[in-house]
N, C-alpha and C positions, 0 to 999 in steps of 0.2 A: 504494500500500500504506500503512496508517495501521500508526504503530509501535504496539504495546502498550503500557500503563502498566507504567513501572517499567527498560522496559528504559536509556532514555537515562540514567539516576540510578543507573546502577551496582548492585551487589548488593541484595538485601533484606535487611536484618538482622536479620529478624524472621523471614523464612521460612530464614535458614541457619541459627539457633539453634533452627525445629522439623526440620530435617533432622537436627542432631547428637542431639537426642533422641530422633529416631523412631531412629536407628541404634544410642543405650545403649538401647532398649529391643529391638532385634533380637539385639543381642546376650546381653543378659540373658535373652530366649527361646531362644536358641539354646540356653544353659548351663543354663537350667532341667532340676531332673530332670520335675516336673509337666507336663502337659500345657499346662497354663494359668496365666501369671503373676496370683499372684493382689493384687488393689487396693494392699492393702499394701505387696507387694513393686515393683509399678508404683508407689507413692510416692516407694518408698527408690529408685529409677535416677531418677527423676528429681528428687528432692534436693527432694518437696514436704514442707513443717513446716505444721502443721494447730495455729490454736491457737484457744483459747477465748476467745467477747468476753463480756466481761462476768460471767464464771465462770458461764451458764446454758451445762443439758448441750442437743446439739443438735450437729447438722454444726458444724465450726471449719472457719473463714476461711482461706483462705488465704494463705498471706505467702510471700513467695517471694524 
């Protein structure tokens, strides 16, 4: 049997910090009155800040 990657090297900690997000965002869907979270509010759960490069309008960067 060949092990998988990742497993002898103990946890990911990349994929447990998208687990605790995909879970504020079930929860956040669960509490919605809407049917659907809308971009925005999928922002605000997971704590994205959108800013301008260069003061041209246009998507903002993400910073995280």
């Amino acid at each position: 049997m060949v092990p998988r990657r990742g497993l002898c090297g103990g946890p990911d900690p990349v994929a447990l910090i998208e687990i605790d997000l995909y879970g504020d965002l079930m929860i956040a869907a669960s509490m919605a009155d809407e049917e659907r979270l809308s971009f925005d509010r999928i922002d605000e759960v997971l704590r994205v800040v959108r800013r301008q490069r260069g003061g041209a309008e246009g998507p903002g960067e993400l910073d995280g």
